[in-house]
ZAMARGU-4260 file (C-alpha; in steps of 0.2 Angstrom, whole numbers, plus 5000, padded with zeros to 4 digits):
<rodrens>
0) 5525/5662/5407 | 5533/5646/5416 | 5523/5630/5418 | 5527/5616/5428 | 5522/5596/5428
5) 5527/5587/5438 | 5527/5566/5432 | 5534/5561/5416 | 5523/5546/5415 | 5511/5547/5401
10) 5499/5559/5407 | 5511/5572/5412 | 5518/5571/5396 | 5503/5572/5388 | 5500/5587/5397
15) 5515/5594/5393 | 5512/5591/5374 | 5496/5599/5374 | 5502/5614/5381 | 5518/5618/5372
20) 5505/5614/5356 | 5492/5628/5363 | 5503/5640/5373 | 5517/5649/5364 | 5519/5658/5375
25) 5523/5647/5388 | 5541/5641/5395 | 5534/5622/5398 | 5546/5610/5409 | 5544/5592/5416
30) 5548/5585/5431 | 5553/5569/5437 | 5562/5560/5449 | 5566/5544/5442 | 5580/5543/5424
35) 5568/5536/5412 | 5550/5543/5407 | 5536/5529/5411 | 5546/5520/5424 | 5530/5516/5436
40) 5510/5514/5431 | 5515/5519/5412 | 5529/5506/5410 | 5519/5491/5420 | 5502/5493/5415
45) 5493/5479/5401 | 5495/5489/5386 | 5475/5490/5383 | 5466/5504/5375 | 5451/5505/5385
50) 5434/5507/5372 | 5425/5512/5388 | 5413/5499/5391 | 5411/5499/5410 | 5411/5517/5416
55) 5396/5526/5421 | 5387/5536/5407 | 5393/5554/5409 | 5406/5551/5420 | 5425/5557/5415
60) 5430/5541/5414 | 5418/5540/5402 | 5418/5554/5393 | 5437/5554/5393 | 5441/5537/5390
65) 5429/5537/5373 | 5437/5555/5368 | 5456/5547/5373 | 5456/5532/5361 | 5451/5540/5345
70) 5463/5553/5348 | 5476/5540/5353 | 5473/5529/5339 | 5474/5542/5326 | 5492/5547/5335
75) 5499/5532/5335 | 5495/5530/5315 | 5503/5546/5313 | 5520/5542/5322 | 5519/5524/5314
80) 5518/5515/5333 | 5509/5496/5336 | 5490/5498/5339 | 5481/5483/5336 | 5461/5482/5337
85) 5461/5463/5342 | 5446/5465/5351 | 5440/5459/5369 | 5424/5449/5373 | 5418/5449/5391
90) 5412/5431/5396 | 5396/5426/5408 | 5403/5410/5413 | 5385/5404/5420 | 5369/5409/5419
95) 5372/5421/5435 | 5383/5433/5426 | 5371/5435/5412 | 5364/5449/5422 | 5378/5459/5424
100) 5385/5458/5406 | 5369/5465/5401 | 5374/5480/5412 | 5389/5482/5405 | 5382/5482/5386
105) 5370/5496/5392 | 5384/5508/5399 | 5393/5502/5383 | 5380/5506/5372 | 5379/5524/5382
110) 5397/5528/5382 | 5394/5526/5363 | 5405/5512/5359 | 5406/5505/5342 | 5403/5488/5335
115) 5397/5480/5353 | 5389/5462/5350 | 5380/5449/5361 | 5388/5433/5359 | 5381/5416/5362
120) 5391/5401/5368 | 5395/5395/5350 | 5398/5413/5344 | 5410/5415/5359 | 5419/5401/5352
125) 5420/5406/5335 | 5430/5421/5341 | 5440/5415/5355 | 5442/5395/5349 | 5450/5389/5367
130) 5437/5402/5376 | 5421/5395/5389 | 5406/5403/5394 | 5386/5405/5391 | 5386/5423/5384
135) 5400/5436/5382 | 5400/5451/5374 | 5411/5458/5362 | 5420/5474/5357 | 5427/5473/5342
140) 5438/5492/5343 | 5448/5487/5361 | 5465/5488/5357 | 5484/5484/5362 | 5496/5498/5362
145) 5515/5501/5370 | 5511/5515/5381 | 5529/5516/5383 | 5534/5518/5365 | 5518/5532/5365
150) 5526/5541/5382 | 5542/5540/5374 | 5534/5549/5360 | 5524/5562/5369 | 5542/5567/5377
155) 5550/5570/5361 | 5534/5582/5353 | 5537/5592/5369 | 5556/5594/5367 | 5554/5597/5348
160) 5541/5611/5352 | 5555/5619/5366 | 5549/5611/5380 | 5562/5601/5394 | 5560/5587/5403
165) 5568/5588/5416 | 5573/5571/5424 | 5581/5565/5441 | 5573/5579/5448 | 5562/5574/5466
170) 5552/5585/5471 | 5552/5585/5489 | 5544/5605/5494 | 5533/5618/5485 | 5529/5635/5492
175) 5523/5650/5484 | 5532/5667/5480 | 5516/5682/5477 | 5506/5671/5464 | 5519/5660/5458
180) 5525/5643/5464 | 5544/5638/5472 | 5547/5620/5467 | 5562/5613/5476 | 5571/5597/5475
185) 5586/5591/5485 | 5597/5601/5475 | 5588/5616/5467 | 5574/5627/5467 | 5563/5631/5452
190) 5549/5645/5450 | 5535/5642/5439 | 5519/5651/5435 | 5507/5635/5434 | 5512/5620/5440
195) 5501/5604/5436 | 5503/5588/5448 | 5503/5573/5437 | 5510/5562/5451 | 5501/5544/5449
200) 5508/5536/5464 | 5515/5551/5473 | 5502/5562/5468 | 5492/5563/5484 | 5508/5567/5492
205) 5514/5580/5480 | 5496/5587/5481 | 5498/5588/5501 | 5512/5600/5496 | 5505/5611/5489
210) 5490/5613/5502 | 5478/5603/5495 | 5465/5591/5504 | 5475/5576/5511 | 5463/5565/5503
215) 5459/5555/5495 | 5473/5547/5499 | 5483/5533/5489 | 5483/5516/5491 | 5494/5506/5482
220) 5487/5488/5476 | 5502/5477/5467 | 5492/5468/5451 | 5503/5453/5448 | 5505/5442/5432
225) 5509/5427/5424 | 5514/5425/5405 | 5508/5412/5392 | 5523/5402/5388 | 5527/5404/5369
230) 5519/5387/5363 | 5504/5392/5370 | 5500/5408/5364 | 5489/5402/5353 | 5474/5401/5367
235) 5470/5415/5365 | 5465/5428/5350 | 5464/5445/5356 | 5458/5448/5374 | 5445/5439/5389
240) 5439/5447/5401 | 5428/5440/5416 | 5412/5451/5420 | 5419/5460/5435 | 5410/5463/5453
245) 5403/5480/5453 | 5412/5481/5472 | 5428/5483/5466 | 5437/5494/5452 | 5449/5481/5448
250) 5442/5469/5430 | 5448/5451/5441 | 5460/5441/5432 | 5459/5440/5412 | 5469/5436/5397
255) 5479/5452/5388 | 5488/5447/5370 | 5501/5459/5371 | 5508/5470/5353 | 5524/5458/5354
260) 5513/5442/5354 | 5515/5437/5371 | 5501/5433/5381 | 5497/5440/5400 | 5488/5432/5414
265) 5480/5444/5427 | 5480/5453/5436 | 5477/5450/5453 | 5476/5463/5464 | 5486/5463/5485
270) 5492/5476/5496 | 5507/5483/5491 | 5520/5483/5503 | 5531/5500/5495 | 5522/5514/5486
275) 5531/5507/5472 | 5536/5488/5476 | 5534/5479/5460 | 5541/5463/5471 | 5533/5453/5486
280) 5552/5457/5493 | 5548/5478/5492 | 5545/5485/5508 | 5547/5503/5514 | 5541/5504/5533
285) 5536/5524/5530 | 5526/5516/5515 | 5518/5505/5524 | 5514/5513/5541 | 5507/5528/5530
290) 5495/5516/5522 | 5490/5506/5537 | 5487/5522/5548 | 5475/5529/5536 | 5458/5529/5541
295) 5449/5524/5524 | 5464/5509/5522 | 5455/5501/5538 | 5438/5506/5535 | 5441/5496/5516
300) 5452/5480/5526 | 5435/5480/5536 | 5426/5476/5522 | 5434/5466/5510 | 5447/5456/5521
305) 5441/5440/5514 | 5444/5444/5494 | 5460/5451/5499 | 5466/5437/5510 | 5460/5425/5494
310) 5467/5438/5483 | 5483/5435/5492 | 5484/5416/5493 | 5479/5415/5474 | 5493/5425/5470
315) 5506/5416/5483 | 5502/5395/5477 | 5503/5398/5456 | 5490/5382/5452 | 5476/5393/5463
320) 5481/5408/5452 | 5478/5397/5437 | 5463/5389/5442 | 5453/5408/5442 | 5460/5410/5425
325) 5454/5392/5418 | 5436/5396/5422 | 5439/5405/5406 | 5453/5394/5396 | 5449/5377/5403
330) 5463/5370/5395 | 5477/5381/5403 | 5488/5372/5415 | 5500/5377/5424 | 5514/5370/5415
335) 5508/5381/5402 | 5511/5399/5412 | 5529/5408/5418 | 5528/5423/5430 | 5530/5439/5421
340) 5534/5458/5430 | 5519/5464/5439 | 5514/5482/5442 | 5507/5496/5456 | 5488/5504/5453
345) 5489/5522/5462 | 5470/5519/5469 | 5464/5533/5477 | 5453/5530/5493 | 5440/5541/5503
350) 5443/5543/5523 | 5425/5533/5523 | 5436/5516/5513 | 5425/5521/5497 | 5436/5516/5482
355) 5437/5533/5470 | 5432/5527/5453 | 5433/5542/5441 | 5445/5554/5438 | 5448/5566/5451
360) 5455/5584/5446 | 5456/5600/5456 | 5466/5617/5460 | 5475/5625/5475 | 5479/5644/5468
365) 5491/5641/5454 | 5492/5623/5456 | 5481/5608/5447 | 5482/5593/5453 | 5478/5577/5447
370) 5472/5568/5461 | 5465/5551/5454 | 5468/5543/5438 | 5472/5526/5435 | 5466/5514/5418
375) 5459/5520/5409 | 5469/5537/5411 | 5483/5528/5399 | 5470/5524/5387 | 5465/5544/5389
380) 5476/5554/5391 | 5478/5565/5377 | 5459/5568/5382 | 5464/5573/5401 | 5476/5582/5395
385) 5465/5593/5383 | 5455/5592/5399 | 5465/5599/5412 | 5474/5612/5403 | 5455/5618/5398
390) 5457/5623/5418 | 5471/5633/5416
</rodrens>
């Protein structure tokens, strides 16, 4: 038997490992169009491991995300790669967000996390010394990771166990022969058994290949960052997050200690301009157009216009950026931060403008597809991928 995936990000590759693990039998290859594995989300994500302290109780995200970090963390002691457990505390900067934060401790609590404690004021500071709020709450087990080095990892298990990836292969058609699956690049044509869609930011589009639902479709936000300059690393411990607004799936802007001891700030989170524009400079028109045209895009411009227009400008004057991120660190100024790379989340979005919070998975004939699975999907993927192949 023949297997295809197609995305040699992390989850792809994760995929791929589990099946050349489960299925002898199977002729597993990777495909990807770019030269590296983990060139887009993988490679310019935050590095968190994700305990799972905001996703709805029974959920996947949930589910997945709690299953996916024990089984990352044990994989990462086993092929001696950095994982940290510096530990996050969310901060209610006023009496206002107190609310909230108790909401969060409650799906936490649910989702089964370990170690979770209400802070005070004081006790916030005894953690996080250069930290401000009234409450926070604190999860000792979040981690930092290089998903890169762990991708990197995942595509050598694959190859070991007789697998290929396959690089510098786009896949631009898919048709099917009887009950198996043509797969054609520019170049070539390759038949598979099972194919699996892994796409992140192309996976809508791959999907539409292979005739499933147009949506939901993507929509690509750029998260941009700033970086703590060396000195000032030393503002923050582990990781300080704001309580976020239930509206929106992105966390707002926070502090991220990465595992080389650098420090990120962000992200925020503005319409990208190219389905993978890592720079206010990238434009692609059919990007673009494709985006603006779609229905849920406008219905979701509709209704949050203003955060993204102050989104926008935040990100566009650096002292307004900092100033969301002092609510937090009150002594950062903005001497103290240098822009670092930002990077593309693949959010999928309902013709209606809804935002698509959890995972979203399904099959057209001999064809899985991976429809919607940003963060924490790093955090689980060896969990989706036990997932998913459970389908095949």
């Amino acid at each position: 038997m023949r297997i295809g995936v197609v995305g040699a990000g992390i989850l792809g590759l994760a995929v791929a490992r589990r099946l050349t693990a489960t299925r002898p039998d199977a002729r597993v290859t990777v495909l990807d169009k770019e030269a590296r594995v983990a060139a887009h989300q993988t490679g310019h994500n935050s590095g968190v491991a994700h305990a799972g302290l905001y996703y709805a109780p029974g959920s996947l995200k949930a589910t997945l995300c709690r299953r996916g970090i024990g089984l990352l963390k044990d994989y990462c002691a086993e092929k001696g790669l950095p994982y940290e457990e510096c530990g996050k505390v969310v901060v209610a900067r006023d009496a206002g967000e107190i609310g909230p934060l108790e909401e969060i401790e409650r799906r936490a609590t649910a989702n089964g996390v370990p170690g979770l404690r209400r802070l005070t004021g004081a006790e916030l500071r005894e953690i996080e010394p250069h930290a401000a709020g009234v409450a926070a709450l604190h999860s000792p087990t979040t981690a930092i990771v290089d998903f890169p080095a762990v991708a990197r990892a995942f595509a050598a298990d694959v190859t070991a166990a007789g697998g290929e990836v396959r690089l510098g292969f786009e896949v631009v058609r898919l048709g099917r022969a009887g009950d198996r699956v043509r797969v054609g690049s520019p170049d070539e044509e390759l038949l598979f058994d099972l194919l699996i869609v892994c796409a992140g930011l192309q996976s809508d589009r791959v999907a539409r290949l292979a005739g499933d639902s147009p949506e939901p479709a993507i929509v690509p936000f750029r998260g941009e960052y700033y970086r703590l300059v060396p000195s000032r690393t030393d503002l923050v411990r582990g990781l300080i997050y704001p309580v976020p607004d239930p509206r929106y799936p992105f966390l707002g802007v926070h502090f991220t200690r990465r595992v080389d001891g650098g420090v990120d700030v962000g992200p925020n989170a503005v319409l990208a301009l190219a389905r993978e524009g890592y720079r206010r400079r990238d434009v692609r028109p059919a990007d673009l157009w494709e985006t603006l045209r779609f229905p849920g895009f406008r219905h979701l411009a509709r209704r949050h216009w203003r955060t993204g227009a102050k989104e926008l400008y935040g990100s566009a004057v650096k002292r307004a950026f900092v100033a969301q991120a002092r609510g937090f660190v009150p002594e950062l100024t903005a001497d103290d931060v240098v822009a670092a790379p930002a990077g593309v989340r693949a959010q999928a979005v309902d013709p209606d403008g809804s935002l698509v919070d959890d995972f979203r998975v399904g099959r057209v004939g001999p064809v899985v597809t991976v429809r919607n699975a940003p963060s924490p999907a790093a955090t689980s993927s060896l969990a989706i991928a036990e997932h998913v192949t459970a389908r095949l």
